[in-house]
mmCIF file of the N, C-alpha and C atoms, coordinates in Angstrom:
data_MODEL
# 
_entry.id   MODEL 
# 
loop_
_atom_site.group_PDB 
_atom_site.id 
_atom_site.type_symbol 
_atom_site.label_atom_id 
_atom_site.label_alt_id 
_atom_site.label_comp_id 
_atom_site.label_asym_id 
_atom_site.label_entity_id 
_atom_site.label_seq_id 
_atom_site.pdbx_PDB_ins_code 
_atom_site.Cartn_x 
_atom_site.Cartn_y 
_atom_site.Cartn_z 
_atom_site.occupancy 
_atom_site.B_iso_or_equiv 
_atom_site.pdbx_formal_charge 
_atom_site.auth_seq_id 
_atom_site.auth_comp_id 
_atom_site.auth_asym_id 
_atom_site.auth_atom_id 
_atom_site.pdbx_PDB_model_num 
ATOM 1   N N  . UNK A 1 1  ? 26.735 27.299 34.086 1.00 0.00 ? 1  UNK A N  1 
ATOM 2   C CA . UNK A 1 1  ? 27.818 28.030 33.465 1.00 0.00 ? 1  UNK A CA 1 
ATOM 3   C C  . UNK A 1 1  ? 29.104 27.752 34.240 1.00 0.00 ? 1  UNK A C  1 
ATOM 4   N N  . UNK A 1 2  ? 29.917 27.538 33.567 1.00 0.00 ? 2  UNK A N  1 
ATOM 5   C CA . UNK A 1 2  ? 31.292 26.724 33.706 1.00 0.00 ? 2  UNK A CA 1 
ATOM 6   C C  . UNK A 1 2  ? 32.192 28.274 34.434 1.00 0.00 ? 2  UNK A C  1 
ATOM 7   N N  . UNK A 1 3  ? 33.326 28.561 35.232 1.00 0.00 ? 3  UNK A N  1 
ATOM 8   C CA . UNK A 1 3  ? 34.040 29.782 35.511 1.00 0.00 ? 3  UNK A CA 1 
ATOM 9   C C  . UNK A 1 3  ? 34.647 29.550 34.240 1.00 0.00 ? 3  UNK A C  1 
ATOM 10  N N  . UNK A 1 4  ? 35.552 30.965 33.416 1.00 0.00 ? 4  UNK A N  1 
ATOM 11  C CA . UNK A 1 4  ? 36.440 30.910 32.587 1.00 0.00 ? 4  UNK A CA 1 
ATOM 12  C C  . UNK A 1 4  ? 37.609 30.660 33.527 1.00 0.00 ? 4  UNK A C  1 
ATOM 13  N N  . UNK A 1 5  ? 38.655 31.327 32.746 1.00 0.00 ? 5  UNK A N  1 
ATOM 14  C CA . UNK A 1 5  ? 40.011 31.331 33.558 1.00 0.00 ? 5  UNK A CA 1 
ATOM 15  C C  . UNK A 1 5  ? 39.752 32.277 34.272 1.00 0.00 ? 5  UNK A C  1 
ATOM 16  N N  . UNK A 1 6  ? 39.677 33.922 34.181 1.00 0.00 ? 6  UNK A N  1 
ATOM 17  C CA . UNK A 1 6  ? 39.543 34.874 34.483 1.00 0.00 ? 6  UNK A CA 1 
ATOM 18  C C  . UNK A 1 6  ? 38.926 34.889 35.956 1.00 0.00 ? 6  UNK A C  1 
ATOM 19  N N  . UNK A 1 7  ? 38.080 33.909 36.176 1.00 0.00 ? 7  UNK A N  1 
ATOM 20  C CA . UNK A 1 7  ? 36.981 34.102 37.044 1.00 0.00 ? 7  UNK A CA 1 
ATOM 21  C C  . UNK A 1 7  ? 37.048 32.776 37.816 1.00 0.00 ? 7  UNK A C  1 
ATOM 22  N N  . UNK A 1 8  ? 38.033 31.956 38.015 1.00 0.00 ? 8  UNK A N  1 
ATOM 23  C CA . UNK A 1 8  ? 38.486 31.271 39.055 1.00 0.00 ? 8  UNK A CA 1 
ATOM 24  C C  . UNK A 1 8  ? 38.615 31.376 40.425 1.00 0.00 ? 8  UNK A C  1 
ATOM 25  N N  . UNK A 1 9  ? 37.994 30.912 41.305 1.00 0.00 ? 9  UNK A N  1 
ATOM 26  C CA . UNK A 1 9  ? 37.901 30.896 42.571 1.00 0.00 ? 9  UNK A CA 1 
ATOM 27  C C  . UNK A 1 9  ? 39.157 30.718 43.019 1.00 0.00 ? 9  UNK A C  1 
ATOM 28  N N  . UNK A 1 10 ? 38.950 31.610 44.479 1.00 0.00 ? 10 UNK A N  1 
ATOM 29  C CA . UNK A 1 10 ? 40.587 30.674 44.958 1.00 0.00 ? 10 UNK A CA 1 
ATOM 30  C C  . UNK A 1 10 ? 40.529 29.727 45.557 1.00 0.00 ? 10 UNK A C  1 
ATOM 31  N N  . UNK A 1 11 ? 39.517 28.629 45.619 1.00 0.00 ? 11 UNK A N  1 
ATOM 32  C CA . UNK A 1 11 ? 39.899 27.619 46.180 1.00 0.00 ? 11 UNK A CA 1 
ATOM 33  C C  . UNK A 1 11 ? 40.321 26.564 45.111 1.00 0.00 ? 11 UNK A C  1 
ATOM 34  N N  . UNK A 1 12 ? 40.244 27.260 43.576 1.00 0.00 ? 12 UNK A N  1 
ATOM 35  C CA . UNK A 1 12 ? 40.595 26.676 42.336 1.00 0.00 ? 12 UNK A CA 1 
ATOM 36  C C  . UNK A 1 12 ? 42.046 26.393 42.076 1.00 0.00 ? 12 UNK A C  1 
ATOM 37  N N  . UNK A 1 13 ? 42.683 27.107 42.583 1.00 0.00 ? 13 UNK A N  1 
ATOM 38  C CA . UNK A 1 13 ? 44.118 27.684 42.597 1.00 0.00 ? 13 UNK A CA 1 
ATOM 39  C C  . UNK A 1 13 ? 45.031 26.309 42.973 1.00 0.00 ? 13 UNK A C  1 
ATOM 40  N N  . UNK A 1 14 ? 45.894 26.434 42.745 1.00 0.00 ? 14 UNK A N  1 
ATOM 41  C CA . UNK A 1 14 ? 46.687 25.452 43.399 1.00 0.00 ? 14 UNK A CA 1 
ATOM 42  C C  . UNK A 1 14 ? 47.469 25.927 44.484 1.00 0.00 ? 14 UNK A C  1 
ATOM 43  N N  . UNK A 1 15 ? 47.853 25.235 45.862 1.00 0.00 ? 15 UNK A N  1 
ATOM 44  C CA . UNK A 1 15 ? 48.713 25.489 46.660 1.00 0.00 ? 15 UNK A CA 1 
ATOM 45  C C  . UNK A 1 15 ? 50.219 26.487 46.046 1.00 0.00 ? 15 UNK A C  1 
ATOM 46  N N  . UNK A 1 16 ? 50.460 25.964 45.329 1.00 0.00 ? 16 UNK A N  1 
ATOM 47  C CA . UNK A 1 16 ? 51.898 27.233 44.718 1.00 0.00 ? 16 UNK A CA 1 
ATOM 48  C C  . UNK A 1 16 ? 51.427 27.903 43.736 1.00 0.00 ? 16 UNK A C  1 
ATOM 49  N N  . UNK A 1 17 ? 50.501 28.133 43.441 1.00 0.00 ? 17 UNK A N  1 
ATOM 50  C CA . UNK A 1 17 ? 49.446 29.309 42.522 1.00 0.00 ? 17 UNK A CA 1 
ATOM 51  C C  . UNK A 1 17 ? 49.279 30.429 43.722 1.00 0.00 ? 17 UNK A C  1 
ATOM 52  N N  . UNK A 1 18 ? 48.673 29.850 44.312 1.00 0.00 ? 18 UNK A N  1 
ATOM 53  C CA . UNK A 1 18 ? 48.087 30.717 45.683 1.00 0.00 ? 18 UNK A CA 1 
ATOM 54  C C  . UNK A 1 18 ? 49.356 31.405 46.361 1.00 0.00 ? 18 UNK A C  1 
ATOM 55  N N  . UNK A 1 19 ? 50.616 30.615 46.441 1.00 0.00 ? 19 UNK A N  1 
ATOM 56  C CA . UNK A 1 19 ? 51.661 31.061 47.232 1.00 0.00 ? 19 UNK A CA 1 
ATOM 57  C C  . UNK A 1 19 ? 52.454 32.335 46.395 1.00 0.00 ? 19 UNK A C  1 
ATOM 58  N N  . UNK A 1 20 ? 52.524 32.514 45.104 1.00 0.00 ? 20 UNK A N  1 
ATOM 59  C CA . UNK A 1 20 ? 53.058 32.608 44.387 1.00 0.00 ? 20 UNK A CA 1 
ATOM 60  C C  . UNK A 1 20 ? 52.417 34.209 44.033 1.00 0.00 ? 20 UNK A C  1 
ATOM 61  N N  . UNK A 1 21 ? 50.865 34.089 44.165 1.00 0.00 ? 21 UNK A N  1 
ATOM 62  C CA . UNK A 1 21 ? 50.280 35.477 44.458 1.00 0.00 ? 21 UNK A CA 1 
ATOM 63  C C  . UNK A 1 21 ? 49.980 36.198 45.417 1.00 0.00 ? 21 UNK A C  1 
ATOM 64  N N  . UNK A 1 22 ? 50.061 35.458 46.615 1.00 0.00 ? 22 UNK A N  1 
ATOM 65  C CA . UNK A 1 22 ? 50.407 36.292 47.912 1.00 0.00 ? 22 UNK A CA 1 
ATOM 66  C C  . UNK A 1 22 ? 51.793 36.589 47.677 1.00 0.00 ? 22 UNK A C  1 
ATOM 67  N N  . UNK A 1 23 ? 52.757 36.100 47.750 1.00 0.00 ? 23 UNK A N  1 
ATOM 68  C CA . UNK A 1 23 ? 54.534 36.628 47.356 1.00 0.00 ? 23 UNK A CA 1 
ATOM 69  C C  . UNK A 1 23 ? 54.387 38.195 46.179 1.00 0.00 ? 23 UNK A C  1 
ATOM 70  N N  . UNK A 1 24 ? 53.731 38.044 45.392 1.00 0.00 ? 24 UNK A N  1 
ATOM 71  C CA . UNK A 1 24 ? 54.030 39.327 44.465 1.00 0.00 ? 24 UNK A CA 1 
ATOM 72  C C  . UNK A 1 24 ? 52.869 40.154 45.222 1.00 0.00 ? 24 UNK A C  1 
ATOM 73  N N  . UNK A 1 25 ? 51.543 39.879 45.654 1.00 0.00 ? 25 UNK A N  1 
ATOM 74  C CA . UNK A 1 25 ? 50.891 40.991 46.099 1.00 0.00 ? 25 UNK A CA 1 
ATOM 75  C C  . UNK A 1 25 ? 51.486 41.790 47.145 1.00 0.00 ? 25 UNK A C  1 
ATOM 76  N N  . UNK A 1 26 ? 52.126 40.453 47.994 1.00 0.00 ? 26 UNK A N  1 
ATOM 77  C CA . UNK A 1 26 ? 52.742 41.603 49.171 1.00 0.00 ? 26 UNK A CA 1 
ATOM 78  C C  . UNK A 1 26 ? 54.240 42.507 48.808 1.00 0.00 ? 26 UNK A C  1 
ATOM 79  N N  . UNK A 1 27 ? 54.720 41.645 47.817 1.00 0.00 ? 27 UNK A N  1 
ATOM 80  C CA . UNK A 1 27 ? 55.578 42.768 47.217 1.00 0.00 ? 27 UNK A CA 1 
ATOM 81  C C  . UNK A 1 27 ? 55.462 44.307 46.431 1.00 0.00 ? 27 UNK A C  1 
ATOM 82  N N  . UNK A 1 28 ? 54.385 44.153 45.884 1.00 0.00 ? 28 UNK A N  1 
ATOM 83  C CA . UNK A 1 28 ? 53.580 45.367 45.275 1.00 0.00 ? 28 UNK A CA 1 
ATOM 84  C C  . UNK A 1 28 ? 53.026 46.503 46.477 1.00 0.00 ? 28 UNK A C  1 
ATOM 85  N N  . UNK A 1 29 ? 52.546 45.820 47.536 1.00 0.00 ? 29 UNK A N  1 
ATOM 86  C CA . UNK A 1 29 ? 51.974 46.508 48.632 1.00 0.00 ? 29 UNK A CA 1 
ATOM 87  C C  . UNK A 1 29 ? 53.447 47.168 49.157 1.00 0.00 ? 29 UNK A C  1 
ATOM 88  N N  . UNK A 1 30 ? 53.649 46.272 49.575 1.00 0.00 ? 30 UNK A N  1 
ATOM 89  C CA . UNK A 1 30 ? 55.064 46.691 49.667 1.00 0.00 ? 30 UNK A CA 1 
ATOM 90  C C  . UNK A 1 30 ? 56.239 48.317 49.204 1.00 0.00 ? 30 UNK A C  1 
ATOM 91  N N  . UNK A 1 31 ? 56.134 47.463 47.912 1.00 0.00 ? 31 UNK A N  1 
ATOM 92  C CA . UNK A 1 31 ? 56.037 48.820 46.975 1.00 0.00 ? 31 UNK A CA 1 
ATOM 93  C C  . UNK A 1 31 ? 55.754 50.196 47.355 1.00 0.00 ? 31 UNK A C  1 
ATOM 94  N N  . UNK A 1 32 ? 54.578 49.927 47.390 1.00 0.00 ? 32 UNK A N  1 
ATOM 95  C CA . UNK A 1 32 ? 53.528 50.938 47.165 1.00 0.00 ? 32 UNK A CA 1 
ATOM 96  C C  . UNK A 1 32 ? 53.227 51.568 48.664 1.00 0.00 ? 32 UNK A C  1 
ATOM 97  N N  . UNK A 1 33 ? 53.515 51.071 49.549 1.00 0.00 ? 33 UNK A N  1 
ATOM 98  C CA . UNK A 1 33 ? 53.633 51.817 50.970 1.00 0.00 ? 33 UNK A CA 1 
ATOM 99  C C  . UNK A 1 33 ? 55.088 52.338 50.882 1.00 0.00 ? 33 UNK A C  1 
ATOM 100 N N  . UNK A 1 34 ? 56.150 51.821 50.357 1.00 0.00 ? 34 UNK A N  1 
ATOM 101 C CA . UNK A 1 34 ? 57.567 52.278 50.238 1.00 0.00 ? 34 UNK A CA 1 
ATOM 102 C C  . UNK A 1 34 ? 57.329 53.633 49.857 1.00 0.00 ? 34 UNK A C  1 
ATOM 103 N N  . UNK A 1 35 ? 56.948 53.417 48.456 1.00 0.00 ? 35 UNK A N  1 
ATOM 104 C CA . UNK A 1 35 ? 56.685 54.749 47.524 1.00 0.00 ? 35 UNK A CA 1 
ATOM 105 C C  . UNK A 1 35 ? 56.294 56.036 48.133 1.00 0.00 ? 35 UNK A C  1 
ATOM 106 N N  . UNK A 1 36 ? 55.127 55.368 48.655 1.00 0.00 ? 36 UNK A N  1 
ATOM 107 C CA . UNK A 1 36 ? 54.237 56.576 49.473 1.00 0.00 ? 36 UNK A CA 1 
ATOM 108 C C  . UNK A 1 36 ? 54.356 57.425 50.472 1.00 0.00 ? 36 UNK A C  1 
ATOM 109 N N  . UNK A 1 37 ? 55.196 56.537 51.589 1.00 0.00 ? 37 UNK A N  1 
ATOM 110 C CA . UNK A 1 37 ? 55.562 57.102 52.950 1.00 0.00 ? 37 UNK A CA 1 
ATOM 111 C C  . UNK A 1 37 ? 57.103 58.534 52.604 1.00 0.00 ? 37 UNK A C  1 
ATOM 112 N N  . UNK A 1 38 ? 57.570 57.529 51.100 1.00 0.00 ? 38 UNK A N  1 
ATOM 113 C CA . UNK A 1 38 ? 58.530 58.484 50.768 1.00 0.00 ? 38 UNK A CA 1 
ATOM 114 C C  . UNK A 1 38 ? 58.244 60.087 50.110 1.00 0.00 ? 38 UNK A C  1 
ATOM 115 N N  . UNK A 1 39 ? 57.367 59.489 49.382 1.00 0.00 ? 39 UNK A N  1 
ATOM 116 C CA . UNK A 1 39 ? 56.687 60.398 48.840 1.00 0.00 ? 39 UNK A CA 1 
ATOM 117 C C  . UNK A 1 39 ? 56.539 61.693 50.096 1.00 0.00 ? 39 UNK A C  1 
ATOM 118 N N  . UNK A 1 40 ? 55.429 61.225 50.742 1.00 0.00 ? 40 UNK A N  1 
ATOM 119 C CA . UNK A 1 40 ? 55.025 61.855 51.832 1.00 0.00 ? 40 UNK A CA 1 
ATOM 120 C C  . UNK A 1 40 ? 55.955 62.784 52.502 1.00 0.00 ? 40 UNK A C  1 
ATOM 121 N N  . UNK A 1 41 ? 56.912 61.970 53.331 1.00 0.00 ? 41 UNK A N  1 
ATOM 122 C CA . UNK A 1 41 ? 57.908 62.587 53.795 1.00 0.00 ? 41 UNK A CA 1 
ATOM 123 C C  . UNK A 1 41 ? 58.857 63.531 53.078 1.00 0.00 ? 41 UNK A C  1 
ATOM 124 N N  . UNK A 1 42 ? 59.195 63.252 51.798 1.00 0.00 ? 42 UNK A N  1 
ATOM 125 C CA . UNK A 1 42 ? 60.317 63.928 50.796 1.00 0.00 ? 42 UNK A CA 1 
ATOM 126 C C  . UNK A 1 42 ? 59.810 65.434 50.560 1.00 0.00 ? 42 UNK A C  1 
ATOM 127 N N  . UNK A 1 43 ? 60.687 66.200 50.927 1.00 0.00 ? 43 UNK A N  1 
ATOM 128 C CA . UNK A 1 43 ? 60.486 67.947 50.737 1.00 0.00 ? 43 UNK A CA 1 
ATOM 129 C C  . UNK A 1 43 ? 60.330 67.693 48.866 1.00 0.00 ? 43 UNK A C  1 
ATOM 130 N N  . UNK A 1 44 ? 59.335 68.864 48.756 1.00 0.00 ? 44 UNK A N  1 
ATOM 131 C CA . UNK A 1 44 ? 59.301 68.970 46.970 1.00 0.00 ? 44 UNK A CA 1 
ATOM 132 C C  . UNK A 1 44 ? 61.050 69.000 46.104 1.00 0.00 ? 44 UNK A C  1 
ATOM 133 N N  . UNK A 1 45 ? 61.393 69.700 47.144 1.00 0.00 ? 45 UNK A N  1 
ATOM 134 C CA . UNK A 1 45 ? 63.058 70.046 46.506 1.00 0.00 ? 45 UNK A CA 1 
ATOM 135 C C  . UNK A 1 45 ? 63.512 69.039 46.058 1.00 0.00 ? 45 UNK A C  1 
ATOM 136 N N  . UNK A 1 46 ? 63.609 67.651 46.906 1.00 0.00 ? 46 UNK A N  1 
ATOM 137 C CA . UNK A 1 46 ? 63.798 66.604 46.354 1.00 0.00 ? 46 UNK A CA 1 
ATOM 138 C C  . UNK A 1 46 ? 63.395 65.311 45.415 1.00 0.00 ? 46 UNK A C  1 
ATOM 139 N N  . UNK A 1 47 ? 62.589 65.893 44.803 1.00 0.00 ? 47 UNK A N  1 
ATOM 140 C CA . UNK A 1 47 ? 61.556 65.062 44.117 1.00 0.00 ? 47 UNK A CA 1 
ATOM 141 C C  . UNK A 1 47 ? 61.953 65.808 42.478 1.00 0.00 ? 47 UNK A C  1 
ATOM 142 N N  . UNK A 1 48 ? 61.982 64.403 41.779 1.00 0.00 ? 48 UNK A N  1 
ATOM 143 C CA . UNK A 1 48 ? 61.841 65.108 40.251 1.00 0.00 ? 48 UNK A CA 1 
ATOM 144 C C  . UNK A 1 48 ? 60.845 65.017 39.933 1.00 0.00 ? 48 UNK A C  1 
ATOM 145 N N  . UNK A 1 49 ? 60.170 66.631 39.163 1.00 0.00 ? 49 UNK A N  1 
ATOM 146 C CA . UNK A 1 49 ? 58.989 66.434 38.859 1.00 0.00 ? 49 UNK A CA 1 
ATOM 147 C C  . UNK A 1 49 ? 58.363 67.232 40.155 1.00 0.00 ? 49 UNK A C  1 
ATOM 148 N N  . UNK A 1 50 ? 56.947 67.317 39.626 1.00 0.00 ? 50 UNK A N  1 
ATOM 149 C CA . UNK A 1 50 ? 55.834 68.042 40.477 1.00 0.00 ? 50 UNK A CA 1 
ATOM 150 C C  . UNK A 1 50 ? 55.489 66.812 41.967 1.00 0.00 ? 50 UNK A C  1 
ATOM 151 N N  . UNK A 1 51 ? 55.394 67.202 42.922 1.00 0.00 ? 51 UNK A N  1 
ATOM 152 C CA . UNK A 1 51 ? 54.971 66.377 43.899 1.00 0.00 ? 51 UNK A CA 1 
ATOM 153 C C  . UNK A 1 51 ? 53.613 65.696 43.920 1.00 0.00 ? 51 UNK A C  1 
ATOM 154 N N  . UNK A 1 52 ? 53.108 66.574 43.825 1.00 0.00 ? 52 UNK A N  1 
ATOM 155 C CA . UNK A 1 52 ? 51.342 65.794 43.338 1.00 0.00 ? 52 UNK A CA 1 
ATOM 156 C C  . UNK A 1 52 ? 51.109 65.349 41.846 1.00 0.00 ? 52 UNK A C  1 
ATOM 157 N N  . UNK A 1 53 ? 51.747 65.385 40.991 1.00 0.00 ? 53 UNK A N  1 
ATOM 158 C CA . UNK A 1 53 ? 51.638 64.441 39.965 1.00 0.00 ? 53 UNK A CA 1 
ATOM 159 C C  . UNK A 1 53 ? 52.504 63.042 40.010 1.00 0.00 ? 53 UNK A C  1 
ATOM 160 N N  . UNK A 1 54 ? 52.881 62.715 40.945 1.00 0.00 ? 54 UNK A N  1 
ATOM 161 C CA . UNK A 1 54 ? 53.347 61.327 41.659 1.00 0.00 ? 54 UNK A CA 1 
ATOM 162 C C  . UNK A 1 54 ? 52.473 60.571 42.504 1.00 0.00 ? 54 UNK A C  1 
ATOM 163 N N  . UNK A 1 55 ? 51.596 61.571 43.127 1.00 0.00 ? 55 UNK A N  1 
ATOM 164 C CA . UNK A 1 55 ? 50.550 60.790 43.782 1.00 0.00 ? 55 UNK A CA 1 
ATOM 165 C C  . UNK A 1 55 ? 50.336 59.885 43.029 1.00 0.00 ? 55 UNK A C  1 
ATOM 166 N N  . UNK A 1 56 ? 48.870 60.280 41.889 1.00 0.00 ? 56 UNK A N  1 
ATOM 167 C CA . UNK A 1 56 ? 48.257 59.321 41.080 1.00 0.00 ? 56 UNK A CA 1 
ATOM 168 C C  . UNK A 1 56 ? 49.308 58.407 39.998 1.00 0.00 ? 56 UNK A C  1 
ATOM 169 N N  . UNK A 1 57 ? 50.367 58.508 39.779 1.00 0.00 ? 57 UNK A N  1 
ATOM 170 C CA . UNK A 1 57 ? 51.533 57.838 39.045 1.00 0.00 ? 57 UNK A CA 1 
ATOM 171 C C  . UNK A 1 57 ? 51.811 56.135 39.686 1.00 0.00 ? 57 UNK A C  1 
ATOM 172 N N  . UNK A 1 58 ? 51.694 56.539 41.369 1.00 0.00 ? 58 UNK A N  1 
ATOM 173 C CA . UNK A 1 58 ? 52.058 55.381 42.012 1.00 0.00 ? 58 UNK A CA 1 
ATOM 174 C C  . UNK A 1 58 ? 50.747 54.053 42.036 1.00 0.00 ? 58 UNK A C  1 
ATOM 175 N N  . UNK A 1 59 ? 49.553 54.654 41.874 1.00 0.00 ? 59 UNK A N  1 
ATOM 176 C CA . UNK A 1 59 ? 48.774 53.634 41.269 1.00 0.00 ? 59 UNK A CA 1 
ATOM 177 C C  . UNK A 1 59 ? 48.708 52.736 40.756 1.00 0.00 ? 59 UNK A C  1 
ATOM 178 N N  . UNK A 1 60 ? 49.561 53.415 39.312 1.00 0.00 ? 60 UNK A N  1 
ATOM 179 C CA . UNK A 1 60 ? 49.949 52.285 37.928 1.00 0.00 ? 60 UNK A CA 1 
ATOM 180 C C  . UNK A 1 60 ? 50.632 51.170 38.249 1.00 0.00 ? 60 UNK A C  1 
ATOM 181 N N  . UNK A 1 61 ? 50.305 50.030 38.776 1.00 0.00 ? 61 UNK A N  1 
ATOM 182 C CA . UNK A 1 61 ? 50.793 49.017 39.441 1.00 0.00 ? 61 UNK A CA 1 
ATOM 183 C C  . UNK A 1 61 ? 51.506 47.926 38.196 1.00 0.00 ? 61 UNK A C  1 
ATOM 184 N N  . UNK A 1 62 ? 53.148 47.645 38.402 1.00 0.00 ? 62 UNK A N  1 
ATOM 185 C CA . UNK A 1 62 ? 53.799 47.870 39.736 1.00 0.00 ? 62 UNK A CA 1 
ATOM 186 C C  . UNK A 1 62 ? 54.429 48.812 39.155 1.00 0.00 ? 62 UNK A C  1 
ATOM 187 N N  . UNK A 1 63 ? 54.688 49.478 38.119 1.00 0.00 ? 63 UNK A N  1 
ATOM 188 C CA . UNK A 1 63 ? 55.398 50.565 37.066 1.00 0.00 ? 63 UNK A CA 1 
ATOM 189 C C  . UNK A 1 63 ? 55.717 51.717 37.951 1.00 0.00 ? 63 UNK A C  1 
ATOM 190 N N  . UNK A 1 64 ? 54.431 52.593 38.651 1.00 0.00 ? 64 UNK A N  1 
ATOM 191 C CA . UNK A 1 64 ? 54.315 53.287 39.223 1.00 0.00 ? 64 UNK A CA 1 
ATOM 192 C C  . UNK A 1 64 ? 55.212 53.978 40.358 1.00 0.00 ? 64 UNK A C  1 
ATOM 193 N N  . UNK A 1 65 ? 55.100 52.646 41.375 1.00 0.00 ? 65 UNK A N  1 
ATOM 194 C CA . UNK A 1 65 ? 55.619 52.875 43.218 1.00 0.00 ? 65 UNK A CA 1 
ATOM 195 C C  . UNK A 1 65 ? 57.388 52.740 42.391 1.00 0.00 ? 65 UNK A C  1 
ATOM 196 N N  . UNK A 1 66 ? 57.520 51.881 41.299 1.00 0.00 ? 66 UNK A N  1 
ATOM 197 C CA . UNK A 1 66 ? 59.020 51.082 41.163 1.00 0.00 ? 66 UNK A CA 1 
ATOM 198 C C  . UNK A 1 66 ? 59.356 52.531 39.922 1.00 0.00 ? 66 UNK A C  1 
ATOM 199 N N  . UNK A 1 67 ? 59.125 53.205 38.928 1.00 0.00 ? 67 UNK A N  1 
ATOM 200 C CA . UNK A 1 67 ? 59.441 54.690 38.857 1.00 0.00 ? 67 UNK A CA 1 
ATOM 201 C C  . UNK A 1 67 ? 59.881 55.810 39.513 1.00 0.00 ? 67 UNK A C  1 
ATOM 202 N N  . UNK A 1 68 ? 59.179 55.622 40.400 1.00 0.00 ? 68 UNK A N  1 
ATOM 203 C CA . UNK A 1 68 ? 58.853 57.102 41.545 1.00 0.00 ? 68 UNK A CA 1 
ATOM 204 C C  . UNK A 1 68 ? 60.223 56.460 42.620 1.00 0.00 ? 68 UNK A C  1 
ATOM 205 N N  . UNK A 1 69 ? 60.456 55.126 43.142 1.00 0.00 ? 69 UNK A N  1 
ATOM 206 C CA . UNK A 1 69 ? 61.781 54.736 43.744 1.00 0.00 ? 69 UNK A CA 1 
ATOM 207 C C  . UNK A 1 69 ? 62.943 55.401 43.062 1.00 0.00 ? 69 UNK A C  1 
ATOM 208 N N  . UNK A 1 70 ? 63.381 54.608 42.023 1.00 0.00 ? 70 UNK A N  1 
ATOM 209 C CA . UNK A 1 70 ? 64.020 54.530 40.749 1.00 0.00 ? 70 UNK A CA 1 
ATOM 210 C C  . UNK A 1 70 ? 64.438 55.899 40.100 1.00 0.00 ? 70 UNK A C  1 
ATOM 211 N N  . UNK A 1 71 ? 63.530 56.331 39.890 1.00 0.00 ? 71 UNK A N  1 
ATOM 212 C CA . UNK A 1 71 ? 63.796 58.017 38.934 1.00 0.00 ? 71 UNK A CA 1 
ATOM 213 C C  . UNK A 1 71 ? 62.978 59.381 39.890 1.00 0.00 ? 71 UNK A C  1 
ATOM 214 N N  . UNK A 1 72 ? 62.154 58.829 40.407 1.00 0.00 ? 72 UNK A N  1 
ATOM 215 C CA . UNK A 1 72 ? 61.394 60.019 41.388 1.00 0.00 ? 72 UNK A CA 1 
ATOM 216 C C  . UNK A 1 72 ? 62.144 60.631 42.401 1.00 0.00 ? 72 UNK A C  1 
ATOM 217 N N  . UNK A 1 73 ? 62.986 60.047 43.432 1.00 0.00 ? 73 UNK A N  1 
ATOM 218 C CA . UNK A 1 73 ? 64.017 60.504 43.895 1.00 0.00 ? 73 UNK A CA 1 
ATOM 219 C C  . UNK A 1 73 ? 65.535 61.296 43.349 1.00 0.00 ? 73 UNK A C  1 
ATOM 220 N N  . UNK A 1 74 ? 65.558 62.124 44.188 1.00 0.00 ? 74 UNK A N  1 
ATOM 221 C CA . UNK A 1 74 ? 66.911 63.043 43.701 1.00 0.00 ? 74 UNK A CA 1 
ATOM 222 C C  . UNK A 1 74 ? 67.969 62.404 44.788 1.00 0.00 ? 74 UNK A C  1 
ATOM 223 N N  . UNK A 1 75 ? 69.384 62.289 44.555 1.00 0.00 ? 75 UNK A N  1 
ATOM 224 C CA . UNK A 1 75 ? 69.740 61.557 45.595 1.00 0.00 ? 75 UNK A CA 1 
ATOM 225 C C  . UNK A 1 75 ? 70.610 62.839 46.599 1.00 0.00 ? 75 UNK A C  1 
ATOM 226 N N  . UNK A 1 76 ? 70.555 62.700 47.743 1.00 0.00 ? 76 UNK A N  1 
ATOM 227 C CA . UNK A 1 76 ? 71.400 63.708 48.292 1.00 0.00 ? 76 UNK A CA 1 
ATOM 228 C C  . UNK A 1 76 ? 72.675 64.071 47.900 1.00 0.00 ? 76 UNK A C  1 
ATOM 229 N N  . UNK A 1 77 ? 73.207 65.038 48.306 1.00 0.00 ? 77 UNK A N  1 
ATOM 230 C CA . UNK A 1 77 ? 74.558 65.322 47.853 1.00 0.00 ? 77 UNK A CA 1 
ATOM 231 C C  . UNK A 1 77 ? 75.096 65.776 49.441 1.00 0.00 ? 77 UNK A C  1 
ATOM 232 N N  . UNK A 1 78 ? 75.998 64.943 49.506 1.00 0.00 ? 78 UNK A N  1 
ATOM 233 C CA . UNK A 1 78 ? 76.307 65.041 50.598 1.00 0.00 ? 78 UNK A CA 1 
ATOM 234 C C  . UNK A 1 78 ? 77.808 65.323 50.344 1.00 0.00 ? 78 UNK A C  1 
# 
């Protein structure tokens, strides 16, 4: 039995295939530790929306961590 596409090894990959998905995974991770640590740290006051219904939101990869940046934050008023 032959791999489909789906189910390609990575040694199948090409050198800028391979490069190309380490670059967006670590951007997503990225992301998604951004999101989180903010999350974490941010008093409820500042958060739109319920605080723990952002937890599981930031999951939804990459929609999620890049929402909760984007619109999840309230910005100070200084």
């Amino acid at each position: 039995m032959t791999p489909t596409r789906s189910h390609r090894r990575w040694s199948e990959f090409s050198d800028r295939q391979r490069t190309v998905i380490l670059a967006l995974a670590s951007i997503e991770l990225s992301l998604t530790a951004t999101a989180a640590a903010d999350l974490w740290r941010r008093p409820a006051g500042q958060i739109r929306g319920r605080k723990p219904l952002w937890w599981p939101f930031l999951i939804v990869q990459p929609f999620g961590p890049i929402s909760y940046l984007v619109l999840g934050r309230r910005t100070s008023s200084r």
